[in-house]
C-alpha positions in Angstrom: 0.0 0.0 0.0 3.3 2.4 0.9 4.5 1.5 -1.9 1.5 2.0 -4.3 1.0 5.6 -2.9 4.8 6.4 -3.5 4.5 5.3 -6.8 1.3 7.6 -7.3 3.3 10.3 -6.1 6.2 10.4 -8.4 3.3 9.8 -11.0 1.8 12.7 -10.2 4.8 15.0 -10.0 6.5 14.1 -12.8 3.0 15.0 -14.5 2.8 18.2 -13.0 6.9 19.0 -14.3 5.6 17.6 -17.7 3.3 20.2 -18.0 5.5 23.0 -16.9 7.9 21.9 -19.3 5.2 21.9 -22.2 3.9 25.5 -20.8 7.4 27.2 -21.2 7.8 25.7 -24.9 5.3 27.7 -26.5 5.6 31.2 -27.6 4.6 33.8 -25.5 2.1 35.8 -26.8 1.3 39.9 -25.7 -1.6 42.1 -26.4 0.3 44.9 -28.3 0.4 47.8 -25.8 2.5 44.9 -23.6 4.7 44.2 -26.4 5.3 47.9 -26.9 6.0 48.5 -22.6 8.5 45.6 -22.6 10.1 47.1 -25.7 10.9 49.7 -23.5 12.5 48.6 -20.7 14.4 46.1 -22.9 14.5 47.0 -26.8 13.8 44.0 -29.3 12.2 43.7 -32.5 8.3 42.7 -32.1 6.8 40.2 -34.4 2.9 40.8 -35.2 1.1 38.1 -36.2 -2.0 39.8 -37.9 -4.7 37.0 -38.4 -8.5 36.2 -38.6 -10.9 33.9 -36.7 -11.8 32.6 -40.0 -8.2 32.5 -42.0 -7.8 28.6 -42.3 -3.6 29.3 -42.9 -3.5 31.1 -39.9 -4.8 28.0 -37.8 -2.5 26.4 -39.6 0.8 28.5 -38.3 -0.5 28.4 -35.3 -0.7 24.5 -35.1 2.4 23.9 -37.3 4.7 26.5 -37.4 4.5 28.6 -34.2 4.6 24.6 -31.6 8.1 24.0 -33.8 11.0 24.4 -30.7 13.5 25.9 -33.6 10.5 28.6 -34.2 9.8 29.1 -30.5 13.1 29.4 -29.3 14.3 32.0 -31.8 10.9 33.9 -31.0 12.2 33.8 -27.0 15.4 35.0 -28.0 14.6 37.8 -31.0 11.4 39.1 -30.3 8.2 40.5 -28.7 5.5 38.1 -30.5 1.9 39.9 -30.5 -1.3 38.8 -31.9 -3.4 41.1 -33.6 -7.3 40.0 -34.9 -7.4 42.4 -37.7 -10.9 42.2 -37.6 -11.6 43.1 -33.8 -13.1 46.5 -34.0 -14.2 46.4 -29.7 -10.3 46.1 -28.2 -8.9 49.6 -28.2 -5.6 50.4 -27.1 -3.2 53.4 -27.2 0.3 53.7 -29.6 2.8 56.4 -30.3 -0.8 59.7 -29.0 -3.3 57.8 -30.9 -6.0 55.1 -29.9 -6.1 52.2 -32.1 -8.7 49.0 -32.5 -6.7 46.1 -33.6 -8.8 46.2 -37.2 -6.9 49.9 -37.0 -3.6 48.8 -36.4 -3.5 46.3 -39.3 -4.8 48.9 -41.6 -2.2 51.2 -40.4 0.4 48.9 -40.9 -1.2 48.3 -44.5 -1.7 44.3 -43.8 -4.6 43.0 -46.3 -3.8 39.2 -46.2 -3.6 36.7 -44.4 -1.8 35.4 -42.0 0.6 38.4 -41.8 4.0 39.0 -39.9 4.7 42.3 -39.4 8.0 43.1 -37.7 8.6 46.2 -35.7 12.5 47.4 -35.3 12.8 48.1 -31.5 12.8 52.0 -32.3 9.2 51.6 -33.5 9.8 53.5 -36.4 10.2 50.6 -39.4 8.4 48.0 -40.0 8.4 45.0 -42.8 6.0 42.4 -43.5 6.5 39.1 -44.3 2.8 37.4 -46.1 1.6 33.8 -46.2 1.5 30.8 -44.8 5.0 29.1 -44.1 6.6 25.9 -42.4 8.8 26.4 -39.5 12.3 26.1 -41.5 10.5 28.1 -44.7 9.7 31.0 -41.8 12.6 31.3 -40.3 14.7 31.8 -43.3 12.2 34.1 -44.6 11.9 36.0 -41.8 16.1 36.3 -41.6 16.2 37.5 -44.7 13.3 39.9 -44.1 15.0 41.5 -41.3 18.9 41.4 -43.0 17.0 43.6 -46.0 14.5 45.6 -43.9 16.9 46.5 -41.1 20.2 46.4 -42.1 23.1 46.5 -39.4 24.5 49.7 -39.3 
């Protein structure tokens, strides 16, 4: 009976460590105003992924692309990663003296497909946009490239 209940235990805990494992290997998605308050106390680039409820591709990143550890760890290290519903015309939030709904935002930052990356230099003043649906290895070289053109090193 000691025995059993011992063996329950270590059962149980190495369940519980599972799942905090499993809960620190995803990305860490902000609301954009957070994004843009931990870009200031430490500047990185921020990586908006503009998408809607109904966009079948953008289920598809979030299922394929954005659970890859290769994707998720170079998200941890590189970036701010926000989604943004380009449709939601309710959440309201401020940005550089103006209040923007996330349908605002997107058309401010001129996205009109779907799913869209958007990448924000940590000075907020550039940003580039990388369209379409992509695997983990086809995003991450797409999105290197995108930044060595976009933001070159100075």
């Amino acid at each position: 009976m000691k025995q059993t209940r011992i063996l329950l235990f270590f059962l149980a805990l190495n369940l519980v460590l599972q799942g905090t494992v499993q809960a620190q290997e995803q990305i860490q998605w902000m609301k954009f105003q957070e994004a843009i308050a931990a870009n200031e106390k430490n500047p990185k680039m921020i990586l908006v992924d503009v998408y809607t409820d109904w966009c079948g591709w953008c289920k598809k990143m979030d299922k394929d692309t954005f659970t890859d550890p290769k994707v998720i760890a170079h998200f941890q290290e590189n970036f701010y990663a926000v989604k943004l519903n380009a449709e939601d015309t309710k959440r309201k939030f401020p940005f550089m003296g103006r209040t923007f709904t996330e349908a605002e935002m997107a058309a401010s930052m001129r996205v009109n497909s779907y799913p869209n990356f958007v990448v924000i230099e940590p000075g907020l003043q550039n940003i580039a946009q990388l369209p379409g649906y992509r695997e983990p290895a086809e995003f991450l070289a797409g999105l290197a490239e995108l930044i060595q053109k976009a933001f070159p090193k100075k």
